[in-house]
PLY file of the C-alpha trace (Angstrom):
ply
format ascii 1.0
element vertex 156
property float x
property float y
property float z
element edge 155
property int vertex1
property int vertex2
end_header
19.80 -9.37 24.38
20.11 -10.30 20.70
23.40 -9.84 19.22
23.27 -8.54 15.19
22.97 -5.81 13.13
19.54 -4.32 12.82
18.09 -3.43 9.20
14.83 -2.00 7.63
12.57 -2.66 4.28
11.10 0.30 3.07
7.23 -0.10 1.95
6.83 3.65 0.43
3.46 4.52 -1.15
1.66 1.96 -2.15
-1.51 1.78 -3.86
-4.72 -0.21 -4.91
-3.34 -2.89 -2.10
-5.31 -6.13 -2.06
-5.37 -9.24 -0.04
-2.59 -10.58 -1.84
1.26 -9.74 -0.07
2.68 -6.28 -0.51
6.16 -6.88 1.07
8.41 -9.50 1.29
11.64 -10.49 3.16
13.52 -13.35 2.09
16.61 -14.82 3.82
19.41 -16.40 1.91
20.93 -19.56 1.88
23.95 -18.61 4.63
21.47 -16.06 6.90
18.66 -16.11 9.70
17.20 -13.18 10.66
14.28 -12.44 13.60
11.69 -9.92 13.28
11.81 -7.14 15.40
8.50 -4.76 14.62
6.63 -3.65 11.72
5.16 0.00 10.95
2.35 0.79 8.60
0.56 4.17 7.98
-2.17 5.53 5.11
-1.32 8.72 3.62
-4.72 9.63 1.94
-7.31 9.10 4.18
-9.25 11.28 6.96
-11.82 8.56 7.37
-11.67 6.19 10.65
-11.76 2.33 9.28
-10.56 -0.54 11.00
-7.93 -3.29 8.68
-6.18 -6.29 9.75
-2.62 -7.19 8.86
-1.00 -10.20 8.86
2.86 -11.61 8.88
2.97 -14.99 7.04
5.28 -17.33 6.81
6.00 -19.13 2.87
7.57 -21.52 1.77
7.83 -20.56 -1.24
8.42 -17.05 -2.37
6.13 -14.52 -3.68
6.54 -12.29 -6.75
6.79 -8.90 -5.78
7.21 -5.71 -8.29
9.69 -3.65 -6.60
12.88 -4.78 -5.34
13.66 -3.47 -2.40
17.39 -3.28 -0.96
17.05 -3.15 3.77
18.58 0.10 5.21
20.76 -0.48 7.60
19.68 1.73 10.98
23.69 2.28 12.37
25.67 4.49 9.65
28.47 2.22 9.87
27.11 -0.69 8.77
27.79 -2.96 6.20
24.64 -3.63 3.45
22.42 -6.29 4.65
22.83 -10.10 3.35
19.88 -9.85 2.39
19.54 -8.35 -1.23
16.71 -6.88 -3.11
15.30 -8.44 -5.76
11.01 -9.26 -6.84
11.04 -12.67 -5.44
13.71 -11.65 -2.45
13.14 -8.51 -0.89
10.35 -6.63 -2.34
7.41 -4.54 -1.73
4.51 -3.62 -4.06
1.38 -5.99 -4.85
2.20 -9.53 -5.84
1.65 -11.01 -9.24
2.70 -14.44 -7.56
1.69 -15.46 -4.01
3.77 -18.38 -2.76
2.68 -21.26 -0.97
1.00 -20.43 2.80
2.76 -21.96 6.01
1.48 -20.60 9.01
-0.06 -16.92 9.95
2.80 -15.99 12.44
1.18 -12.69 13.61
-2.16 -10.75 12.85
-2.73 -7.37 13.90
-5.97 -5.29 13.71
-6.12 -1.44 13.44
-7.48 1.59 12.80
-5.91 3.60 10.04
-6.16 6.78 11.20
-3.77 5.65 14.34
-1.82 3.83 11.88
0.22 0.85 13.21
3.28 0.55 14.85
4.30 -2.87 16.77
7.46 -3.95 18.58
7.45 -7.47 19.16
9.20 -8.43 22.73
12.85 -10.33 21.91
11.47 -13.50 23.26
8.13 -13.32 20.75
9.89 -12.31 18.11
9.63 -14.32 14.71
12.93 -16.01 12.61
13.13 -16.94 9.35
15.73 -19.50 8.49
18.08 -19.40 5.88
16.34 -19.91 2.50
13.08 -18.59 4.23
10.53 -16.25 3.28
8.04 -13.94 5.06
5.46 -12.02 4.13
2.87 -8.74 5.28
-0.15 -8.55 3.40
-3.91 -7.32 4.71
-6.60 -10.01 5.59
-8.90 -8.59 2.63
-8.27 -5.63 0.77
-8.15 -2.32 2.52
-9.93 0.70 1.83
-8.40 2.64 -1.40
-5.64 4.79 0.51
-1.96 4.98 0.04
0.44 2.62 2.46
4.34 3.37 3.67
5.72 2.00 6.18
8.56 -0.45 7.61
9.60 -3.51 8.52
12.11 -4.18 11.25
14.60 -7.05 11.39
18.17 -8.03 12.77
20.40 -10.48 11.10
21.64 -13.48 13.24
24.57 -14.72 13.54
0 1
1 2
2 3
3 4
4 5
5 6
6 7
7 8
8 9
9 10
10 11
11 12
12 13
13 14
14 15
15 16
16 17
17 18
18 19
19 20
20 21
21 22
22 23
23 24
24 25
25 26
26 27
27 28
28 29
29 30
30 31
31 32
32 33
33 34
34 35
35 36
36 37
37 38
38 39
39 40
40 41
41 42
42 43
43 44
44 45
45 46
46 47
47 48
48 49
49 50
50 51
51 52
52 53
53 54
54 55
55 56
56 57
57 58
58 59
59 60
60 61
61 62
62 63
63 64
64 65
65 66
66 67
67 68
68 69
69 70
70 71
71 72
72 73
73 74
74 75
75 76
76 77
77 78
78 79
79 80
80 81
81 82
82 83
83 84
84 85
85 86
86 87
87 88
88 89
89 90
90 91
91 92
92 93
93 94
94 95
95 96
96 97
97 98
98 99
99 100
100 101
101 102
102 103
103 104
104 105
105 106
106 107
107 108
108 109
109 110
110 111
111 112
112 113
113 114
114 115
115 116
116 117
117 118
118 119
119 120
120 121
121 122
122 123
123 124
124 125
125 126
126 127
127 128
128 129
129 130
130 131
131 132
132 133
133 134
134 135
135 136
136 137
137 138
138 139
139 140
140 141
141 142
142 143
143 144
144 145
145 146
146 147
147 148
148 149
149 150
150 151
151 152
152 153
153 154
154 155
């Protein structure tokens, strides 16, 4: 098993979401991290539709509007390496999309179940140090409002 300590992004209502990313985690210069599952729920909406997300690597970063500092899951744990800031950590729609390297991970669902996914530790996706990552929808969803989570542990 993975040794590191295991951290969160907070995506918290969201709105007017497009196909465009609507959180990012970036890794600095001294830090790898791997991906360990993503949640993602509509608040608004009593009407079954079916949406596909997608994790995408960059490599360049994305402009986000709301920085975003990870939660650390175990109480005693020190703040994450990885700080919050529009074009770091970040959630909200982009007004900058950085450059496209590969679709690591799509995942279609319906939005009334919401989405949860855990990937297994030897599927899981890393981002280097100095890498970026990015969730964003296929095309844009159905007006409803978004929270969720994304999952990652730090590497040593």
């Amino acid at each position: 098993m993975a040794s590191g300590r295991v951290y969160r992004l907070q995506i918290v209502s969201l709105t007017a979401l497009t196909a465009v990313p609507f959180a990012q985690l970036a890794t600095p210069a001294t830090q790898a991290i791997e991906l360990i599952g993503v949640e993602l729920s509509q608040e608004t909406s009593e009407v079954s539709q079916q949406e596909i997300v997608t994790l995408t690597r960059r490599s360049t970063a994305s402009t986000l509007p709301t920085s975003t500092t990870p939660i650390a899951l175990n109480h005693g744990d020190p703040a994450s390496r990885l700080t919050g800031s529009t074009t770091t950590n970040a959630a909200g729609i982009a007004s900058v999309t950085g450059t496209i390297g590969n679709v690591l991970w799509a995942r279609s669902f319906n939005v009334l179940n919401g989405l949860e996914f855990w990937w297994p530790e030897i599927m899981r996706p890393t981002v280097d140090p100095s890498g970026f990552v990015t969730l964003q929808f296929l095309t844009a969803p159905a007006a409803n409002t978004w929270s969720g989570s994304l999952y990652f542990r730090e590497l040593h």
